[in-house]
C-alpha positions as a printed NumPy array, in Angstrom:
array([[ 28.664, -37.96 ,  43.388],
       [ 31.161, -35.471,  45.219],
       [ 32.411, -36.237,  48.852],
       [ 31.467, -34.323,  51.595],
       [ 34.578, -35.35 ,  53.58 ],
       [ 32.873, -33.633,  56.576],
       [ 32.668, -34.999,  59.932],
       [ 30.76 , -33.547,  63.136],
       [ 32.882, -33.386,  65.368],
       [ 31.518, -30.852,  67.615],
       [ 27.99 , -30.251,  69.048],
       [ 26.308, -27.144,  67.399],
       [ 23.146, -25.556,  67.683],
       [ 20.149, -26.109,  65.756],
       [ 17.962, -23.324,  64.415],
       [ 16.747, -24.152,  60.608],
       [ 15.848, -27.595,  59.863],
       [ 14.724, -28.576,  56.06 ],
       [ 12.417, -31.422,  55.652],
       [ 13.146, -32.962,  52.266],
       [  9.23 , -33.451,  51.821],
       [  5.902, -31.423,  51.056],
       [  4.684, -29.154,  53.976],
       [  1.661, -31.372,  55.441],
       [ -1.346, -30.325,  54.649],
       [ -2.968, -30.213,  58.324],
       [ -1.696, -27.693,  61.282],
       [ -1.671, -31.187,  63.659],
       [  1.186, -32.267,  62.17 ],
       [  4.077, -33.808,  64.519],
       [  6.508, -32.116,  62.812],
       [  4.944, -28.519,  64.008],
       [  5.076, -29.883,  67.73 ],
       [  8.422, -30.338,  67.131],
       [  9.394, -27.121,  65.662],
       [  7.338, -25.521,  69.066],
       [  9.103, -27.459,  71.583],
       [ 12.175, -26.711,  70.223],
       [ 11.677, -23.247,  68.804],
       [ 13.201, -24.245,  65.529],
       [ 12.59 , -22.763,  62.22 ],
       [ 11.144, -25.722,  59.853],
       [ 11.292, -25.406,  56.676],
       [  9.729, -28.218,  53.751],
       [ 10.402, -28.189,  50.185],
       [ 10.153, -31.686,  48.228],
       [ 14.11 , -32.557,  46.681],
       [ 12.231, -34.706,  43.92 ],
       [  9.385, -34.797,  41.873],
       [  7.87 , -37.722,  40.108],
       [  6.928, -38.067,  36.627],
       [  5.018, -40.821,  35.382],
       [  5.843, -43.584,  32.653],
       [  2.924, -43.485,  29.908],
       [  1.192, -46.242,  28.479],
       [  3.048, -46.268,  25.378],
       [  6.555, -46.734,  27.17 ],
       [  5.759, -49.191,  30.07 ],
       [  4.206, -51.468,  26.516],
       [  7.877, -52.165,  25.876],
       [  8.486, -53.671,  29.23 ],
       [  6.701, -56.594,  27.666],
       [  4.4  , -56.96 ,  31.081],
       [  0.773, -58.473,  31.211],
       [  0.211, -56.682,  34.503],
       [ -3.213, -59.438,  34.423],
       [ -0.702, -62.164,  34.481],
       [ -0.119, -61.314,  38.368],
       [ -2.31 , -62.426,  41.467],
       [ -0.4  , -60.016,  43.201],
       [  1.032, -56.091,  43.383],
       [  3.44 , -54.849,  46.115],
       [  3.091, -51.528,  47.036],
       [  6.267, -49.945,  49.328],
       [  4.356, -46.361,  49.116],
       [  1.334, -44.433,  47.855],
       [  2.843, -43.231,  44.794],
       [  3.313, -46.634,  43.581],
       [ -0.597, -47.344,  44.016],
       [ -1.525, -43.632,  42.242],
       [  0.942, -45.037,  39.007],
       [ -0.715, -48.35 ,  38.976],
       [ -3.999, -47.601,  38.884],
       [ -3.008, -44.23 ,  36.185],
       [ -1.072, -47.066,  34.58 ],
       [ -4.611, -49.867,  34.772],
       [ -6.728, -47.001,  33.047],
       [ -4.746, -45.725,  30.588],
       [ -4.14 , -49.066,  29.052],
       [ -8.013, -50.132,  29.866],
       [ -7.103, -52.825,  32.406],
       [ -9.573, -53.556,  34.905],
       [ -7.667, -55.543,  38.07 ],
       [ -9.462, -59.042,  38.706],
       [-11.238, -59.03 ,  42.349],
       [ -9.353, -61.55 ,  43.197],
       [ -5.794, -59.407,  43.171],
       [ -3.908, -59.05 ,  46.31 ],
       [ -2.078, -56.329,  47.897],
       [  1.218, -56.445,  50.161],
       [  2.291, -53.064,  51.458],
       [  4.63 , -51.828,  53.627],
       [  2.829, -50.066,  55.654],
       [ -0.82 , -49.617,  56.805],
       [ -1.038, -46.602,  55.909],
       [  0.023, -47.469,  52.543],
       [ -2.65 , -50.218,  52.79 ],
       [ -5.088, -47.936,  53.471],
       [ -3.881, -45.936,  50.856],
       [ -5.827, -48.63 ,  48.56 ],
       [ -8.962, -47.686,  49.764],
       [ -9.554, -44.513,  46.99 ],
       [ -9.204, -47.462,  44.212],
       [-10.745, -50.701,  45.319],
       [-13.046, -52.217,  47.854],
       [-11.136, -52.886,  51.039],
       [-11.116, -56.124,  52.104],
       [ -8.715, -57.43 ,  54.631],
       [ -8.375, -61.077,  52.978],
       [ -6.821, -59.52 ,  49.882],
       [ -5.044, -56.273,  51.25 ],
       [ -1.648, -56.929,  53.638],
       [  0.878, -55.401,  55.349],
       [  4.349, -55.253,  57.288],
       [  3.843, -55.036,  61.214],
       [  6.256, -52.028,  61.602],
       [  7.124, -50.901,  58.349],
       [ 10.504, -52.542,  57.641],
       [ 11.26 , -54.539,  54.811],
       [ 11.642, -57.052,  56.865],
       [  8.029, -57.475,  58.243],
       [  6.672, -57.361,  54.738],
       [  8.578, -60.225,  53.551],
       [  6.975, -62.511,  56.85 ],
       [  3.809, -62.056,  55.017],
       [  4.707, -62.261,  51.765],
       [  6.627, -65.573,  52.843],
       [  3.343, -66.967,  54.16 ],
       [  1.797, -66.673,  50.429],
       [  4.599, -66.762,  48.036],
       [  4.133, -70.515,  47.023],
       [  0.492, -69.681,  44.943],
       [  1.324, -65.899,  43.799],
       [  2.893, -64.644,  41.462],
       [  3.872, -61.052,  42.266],
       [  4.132, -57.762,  40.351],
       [  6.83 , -55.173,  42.171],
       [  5.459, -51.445,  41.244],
       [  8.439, -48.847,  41.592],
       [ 10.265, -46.156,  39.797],
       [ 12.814, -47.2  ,  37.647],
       [ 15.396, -45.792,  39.066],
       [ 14.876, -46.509,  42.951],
       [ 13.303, -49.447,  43.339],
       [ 14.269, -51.226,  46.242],
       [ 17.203, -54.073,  46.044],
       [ 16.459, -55.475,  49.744],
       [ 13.301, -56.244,  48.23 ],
       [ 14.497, -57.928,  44.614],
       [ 17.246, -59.428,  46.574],
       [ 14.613, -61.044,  48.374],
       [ 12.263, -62.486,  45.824],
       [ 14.87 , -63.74 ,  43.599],
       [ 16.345, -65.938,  46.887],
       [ 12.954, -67.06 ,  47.812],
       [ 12.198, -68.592,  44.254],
       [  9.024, -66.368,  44.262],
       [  7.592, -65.658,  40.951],
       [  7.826, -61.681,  40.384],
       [  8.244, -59.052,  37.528],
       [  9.354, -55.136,  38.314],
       [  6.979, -53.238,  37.16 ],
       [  8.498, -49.65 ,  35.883],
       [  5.209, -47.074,  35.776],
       [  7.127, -43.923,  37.112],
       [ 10.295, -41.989,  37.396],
       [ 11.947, -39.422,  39.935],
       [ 13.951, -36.029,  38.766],
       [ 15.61 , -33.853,  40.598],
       [ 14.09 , -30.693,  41.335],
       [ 15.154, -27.105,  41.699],
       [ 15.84 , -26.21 ,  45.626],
       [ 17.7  , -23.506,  45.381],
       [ 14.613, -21.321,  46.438],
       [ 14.669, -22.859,  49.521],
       [ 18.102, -23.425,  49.834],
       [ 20.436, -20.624,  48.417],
       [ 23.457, -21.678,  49.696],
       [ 25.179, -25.117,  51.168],
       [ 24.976, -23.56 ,  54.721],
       [ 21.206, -22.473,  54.792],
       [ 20.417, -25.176,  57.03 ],
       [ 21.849, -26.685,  60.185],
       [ 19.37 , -29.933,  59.712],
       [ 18.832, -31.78 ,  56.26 ],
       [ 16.423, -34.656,  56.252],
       [ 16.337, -37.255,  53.352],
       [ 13.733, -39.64 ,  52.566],
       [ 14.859, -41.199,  49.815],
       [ 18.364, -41.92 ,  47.788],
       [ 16.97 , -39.465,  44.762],
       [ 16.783, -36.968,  47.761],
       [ 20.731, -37.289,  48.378],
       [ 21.1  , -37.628,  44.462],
       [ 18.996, -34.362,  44.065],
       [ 21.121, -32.676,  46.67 ],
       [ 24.471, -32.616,  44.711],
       [ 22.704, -32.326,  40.958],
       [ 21.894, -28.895,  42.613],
       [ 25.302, -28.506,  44.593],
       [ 27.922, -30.549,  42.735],
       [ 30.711, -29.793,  45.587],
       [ 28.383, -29.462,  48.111],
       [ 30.688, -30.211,  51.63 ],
       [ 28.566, -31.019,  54.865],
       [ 30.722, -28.464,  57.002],
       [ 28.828, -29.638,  60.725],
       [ 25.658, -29.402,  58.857],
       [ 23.439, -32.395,  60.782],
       [ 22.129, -35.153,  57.807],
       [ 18.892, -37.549,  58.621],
       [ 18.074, -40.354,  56.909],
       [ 15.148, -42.266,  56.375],
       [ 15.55 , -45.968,  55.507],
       [ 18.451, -48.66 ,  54.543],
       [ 19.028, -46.873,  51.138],
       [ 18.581, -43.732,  51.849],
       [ 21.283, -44.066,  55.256],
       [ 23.757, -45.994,  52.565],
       [ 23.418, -43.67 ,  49.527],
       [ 24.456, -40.815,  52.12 ],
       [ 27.256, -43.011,  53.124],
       [ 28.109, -43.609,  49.793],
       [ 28.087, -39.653,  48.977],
       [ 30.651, -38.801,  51.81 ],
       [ 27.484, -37.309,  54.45 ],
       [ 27.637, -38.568,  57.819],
       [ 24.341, -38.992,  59.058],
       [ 23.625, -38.376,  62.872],
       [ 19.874, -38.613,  62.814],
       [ 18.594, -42.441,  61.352],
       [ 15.117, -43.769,  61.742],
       [ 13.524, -46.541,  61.2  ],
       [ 14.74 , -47.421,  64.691],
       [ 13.637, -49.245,  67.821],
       [ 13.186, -46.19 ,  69.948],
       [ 12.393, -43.917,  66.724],
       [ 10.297, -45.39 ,  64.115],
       [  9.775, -41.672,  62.167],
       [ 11.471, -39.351,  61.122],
       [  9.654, -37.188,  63.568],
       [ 10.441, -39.241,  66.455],
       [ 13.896, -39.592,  65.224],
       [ 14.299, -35.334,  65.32 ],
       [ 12.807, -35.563,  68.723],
       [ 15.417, -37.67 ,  70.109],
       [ 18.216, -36.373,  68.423],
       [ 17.241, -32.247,  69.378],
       [ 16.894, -33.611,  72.817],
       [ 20.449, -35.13 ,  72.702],
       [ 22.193, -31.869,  71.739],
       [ 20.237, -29.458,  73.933],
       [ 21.184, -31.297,  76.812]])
């Protein structure tokens, strides 16, 4: 990946901000709040796509996904590809199968594919990686645990993890991200003042569409550990982080950080 070698060194203004996402569906969004209180022209276009892993090619992964008592789930993707995955290859998940997600939202994510029951269904208290490994700690002595994720961003914190704790665990591979085209949205390098990532594939998508792409004061968020440190790693600077203490979204993150500048 190509450096940036960009630093911001001096406050600039912020007019166009890119959301590295789908537009939400519903007008009360928090993001179109933001874009009033500020007056700033928000723009969303998704930097990846996913593609899913077929029947045929998750076989060779040589997984009985009925050997596990357990699934982690870190978002709602994961839980559309496992249940795609279950029916394609005729599998029918035992009753008894529990759930640790990252989020509750993600938990309740679960709800369009199996009865909801709080016994069998967890979750992180603030949707770090952290706080879902103080409940998976509390079970991982009688589970053995089946990691859905793409195969090429599944999370190390998380492997890291499982393979210190001695917990019994397979990855699971049932989908994939690409890059996509966002050159519609994005003509040139300086379209934007604000670029928000979600994801490493996001940053990864960024310079398979702009190879020498340089960050020239543009302002970079970040979403998440990997997503902060494959930026790092690609020369950005990012000046807008969440998860954090006074800015658990991205949302809240923008807030904050348009406040900051406009003072």
């Amino acid at each position: 990946m190509a450096k940036s070698g960009s630093k911001n060194s001096t406050v600039k203004s912020v007019k166009k901000v890119l959301i590295t996402q789908p537009k939400p569906e519903s007008d009360k969004s928090p993001y179109f709040d933001l874009a009033k209180k500020y007056e700033i022209d928000l723009s969303f276009h998704p930097f990846i796509k996913l593609e899913g892993i077929v029947a045929r090619e998750f076989r060779k992964q040589k997984i009985d996904i009925m050997q596990y008592s357990a699934v982690i789930f870190t978002s709602r993707n994961a839980i559309d590809h496992f249940f795609r995955m279950c029916e394609e290859m005729k599998i029918t998940v035992g009753q008894d199968t529990k759930y640790f997600c990252i989020t509750e939202a993600v938990a309740l994510y679960l709800q369009k594919f199996i009865l909801y029951r709080k016994r069998k269904v967890f979750y992180g208290a603030d949707g770090t990686n952290k706080s879902l490994f103080d409940v998976i700690n509390k079970h991982k002595e009688n589970e053995s645990f089946l990691y859905v994720c793409s195969e090429n961003q599944q999370d190390n914190e998380i492997v890291g993890w499982l393979k210190s704790h001695n917990c019994e665990f397979a990855l699971a591979f049932m989908y994939r991200t690409v890059s996509n085209d966002i050159k519609t949205v994005m003509p040139d390098e300086s379209s934007f003042d604000v670029i928000c990532f979600f994801t490493p594939s996001g940053i990864k998508s960024l310079f398979d569409n702009f190879p020498s792409f340089k960050q020239n004061g543009m302002y970079i968020g970040t979403f998440g550990g990997n997503t902060f440190k494959a930026a790092e790693e690609a020369g950005l600077e990012a000046a807008i982080k969440a998860p954090a203490p006074q800015a658990p979204s991205m949302v809240a993150a923008l807030d904050k950080f348009l406040a900051e500048i406009r003072k």
